[in-house]
C-alpha positions in Angstrom: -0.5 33.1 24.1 1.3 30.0 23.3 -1.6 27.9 21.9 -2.5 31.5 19.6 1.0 30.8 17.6 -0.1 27.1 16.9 -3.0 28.5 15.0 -1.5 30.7 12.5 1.3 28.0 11.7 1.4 27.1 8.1 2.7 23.9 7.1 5.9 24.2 4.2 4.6 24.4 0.6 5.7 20.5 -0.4 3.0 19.3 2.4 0.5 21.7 1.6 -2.2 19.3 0.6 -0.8 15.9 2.7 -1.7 15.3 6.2 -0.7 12.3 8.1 1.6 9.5 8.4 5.3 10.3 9.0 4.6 14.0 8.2 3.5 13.7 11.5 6.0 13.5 13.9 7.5 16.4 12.5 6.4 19.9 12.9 5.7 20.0 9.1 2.1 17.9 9.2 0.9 19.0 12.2 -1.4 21.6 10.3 -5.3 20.7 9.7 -5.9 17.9 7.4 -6.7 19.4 3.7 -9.7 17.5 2.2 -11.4 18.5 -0.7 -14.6 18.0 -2.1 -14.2 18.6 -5.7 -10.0 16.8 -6.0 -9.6 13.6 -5.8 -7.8 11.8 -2.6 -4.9 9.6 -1.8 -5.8 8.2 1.6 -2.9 5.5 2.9 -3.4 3.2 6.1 -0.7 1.9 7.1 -1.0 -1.3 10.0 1.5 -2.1 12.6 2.7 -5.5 12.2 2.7 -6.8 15.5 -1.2 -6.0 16.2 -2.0 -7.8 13.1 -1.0 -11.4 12.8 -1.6 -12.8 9.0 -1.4 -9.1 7.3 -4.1 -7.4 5.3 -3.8 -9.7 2.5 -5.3 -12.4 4.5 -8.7 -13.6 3.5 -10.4 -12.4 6.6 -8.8 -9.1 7.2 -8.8 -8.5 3.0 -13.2 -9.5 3.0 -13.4 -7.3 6.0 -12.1 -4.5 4.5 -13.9 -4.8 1.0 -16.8 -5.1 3.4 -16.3 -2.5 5.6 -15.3 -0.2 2.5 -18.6 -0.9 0.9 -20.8 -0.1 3.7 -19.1 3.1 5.1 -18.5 4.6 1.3 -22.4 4.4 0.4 -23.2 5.6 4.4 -20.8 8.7 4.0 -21.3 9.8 0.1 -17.4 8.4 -0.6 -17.0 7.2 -3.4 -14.2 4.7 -3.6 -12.3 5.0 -7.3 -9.7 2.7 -6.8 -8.2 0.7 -3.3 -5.1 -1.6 -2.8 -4.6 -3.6 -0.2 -0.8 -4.8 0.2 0.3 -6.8 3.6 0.7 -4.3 5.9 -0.8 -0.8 4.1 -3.8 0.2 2.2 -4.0 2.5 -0.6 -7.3 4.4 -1.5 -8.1 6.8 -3.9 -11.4 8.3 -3.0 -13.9 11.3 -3.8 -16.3 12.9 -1.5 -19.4 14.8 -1.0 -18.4 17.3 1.8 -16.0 17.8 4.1 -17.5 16.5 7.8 -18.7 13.2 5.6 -15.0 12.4 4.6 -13.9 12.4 8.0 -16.6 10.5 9.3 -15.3 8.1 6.3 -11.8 8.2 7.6 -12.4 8.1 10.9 -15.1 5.1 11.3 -13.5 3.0 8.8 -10.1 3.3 10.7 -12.3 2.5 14.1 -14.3 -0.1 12.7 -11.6 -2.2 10.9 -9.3 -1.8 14.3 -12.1 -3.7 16.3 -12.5 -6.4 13.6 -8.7 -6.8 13.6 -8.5 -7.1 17.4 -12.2 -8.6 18.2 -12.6 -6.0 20.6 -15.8 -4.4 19.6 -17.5 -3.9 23.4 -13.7 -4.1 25.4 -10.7 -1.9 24.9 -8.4 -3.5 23.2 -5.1 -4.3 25.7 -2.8 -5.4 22.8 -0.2 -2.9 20.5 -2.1 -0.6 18.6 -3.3 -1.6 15.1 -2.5 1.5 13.5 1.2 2.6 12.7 0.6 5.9 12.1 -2.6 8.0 11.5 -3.8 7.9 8.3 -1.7 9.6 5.3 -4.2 11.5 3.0 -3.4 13.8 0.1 -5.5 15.9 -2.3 -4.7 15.3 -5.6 -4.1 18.3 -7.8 -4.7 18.3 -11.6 -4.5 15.0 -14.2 -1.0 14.3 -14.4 -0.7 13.8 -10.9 -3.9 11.9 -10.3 -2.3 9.7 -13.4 0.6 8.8 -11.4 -1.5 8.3 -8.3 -3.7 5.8 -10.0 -0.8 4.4 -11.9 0.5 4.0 -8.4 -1.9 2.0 -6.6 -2.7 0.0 -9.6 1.2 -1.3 -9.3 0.8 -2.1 -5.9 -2.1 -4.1 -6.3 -0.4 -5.8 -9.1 2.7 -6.1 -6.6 0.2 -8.0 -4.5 -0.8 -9.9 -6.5 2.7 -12.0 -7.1 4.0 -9.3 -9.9 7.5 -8.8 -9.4 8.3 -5.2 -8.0 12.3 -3.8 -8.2 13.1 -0.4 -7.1 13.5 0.5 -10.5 9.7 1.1 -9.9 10.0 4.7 -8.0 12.0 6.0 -11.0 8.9 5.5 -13.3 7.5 3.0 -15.8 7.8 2.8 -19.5 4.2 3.7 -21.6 4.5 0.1 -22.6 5.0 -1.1 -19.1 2.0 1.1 -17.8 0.1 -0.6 -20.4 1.2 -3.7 -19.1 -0.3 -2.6 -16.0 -4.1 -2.3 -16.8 -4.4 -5.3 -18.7 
């Protein structure tokens, strides 16, 4: 009877269309990951710090993920729009075919890149985990908010790649400064 009342649980309005992450350890994300094939979709890993020594940005762990990106988005009909990867997170914004092939997406790219982090790809790997938290997707409804998204991950890249950030950042960016952005 108890397991029946986890089924019809619907997860609040806000967190709708997000899955993952921190939503996670509150009853709020523990719904059924919305994907969609038709929206767009934020997908976040984010990397615990201790499992990985040199951080994403390295030039090994930043080829293998290119690498691994390219292989697994052509195997599983992704199609990769945008990515970011920052030190210890990376952002995606991604499109698929249907939904069994994006989670085949999520979930092998997350398994692959945790063995080539570790070099465990026969052995189970004794070490801390190399993922923080599962990964954080979102389905992105409508253009303004797939502006901000790709507005978003274009910053961090830029972020990453020795611009300046501030915390000014969250509040929003000028139309000049977004400009600024793409150039």
């Amino acid at each position: 009877m108890k397991q029946q009342t986890f089924l019809n649980m619907k997860p609040h309005w806000k967190h709708r269309y997000c899955h993952g992450g921190t939503l996670r350890q509150s009853a709020k994300g523990r719904g059924a990951r919305p994907l969609s094939s038709k929206d767009p979709i934020h997908l976040v890993f984010k990397v615990n710090k201790e499992a990985v020594r040199y951080g994403l940005r390295s030039s090994k762990n930043f080829s293998l993920m290119t690498r691994l990106l390219k292989r697994y988005s052509s195997k599983f009909f992704v199609k990769v729009e945008q990515f970011s990867v920052q030190g210890d997170h990376v952002h995606l914004l991604i499109r698929g075919g249907k939904r069994s092939q994006i989670q085949s997406f999520l979930r092998v790219l997350a398994g692959q890149f945790a063995q080539g982090l570790t070099d465990t790809p026969n052995v189970k790997n004794d070490g801390p985990k190399v993922w923080k938290y599962r990964p954080f997707t979102r389905v992105i409804k409508g253009f303004r908010p797939y502006q901000i998204v790709r507005d978003y991950i274009q910053l961090n890249e830029c972020e990453a790649n020795g611009r300046p950030s501030s915390k000014a950042r969250l509040r929003g960016l000028s139309r000049e400064q977004l400009m600024e952005l793409w150039v």
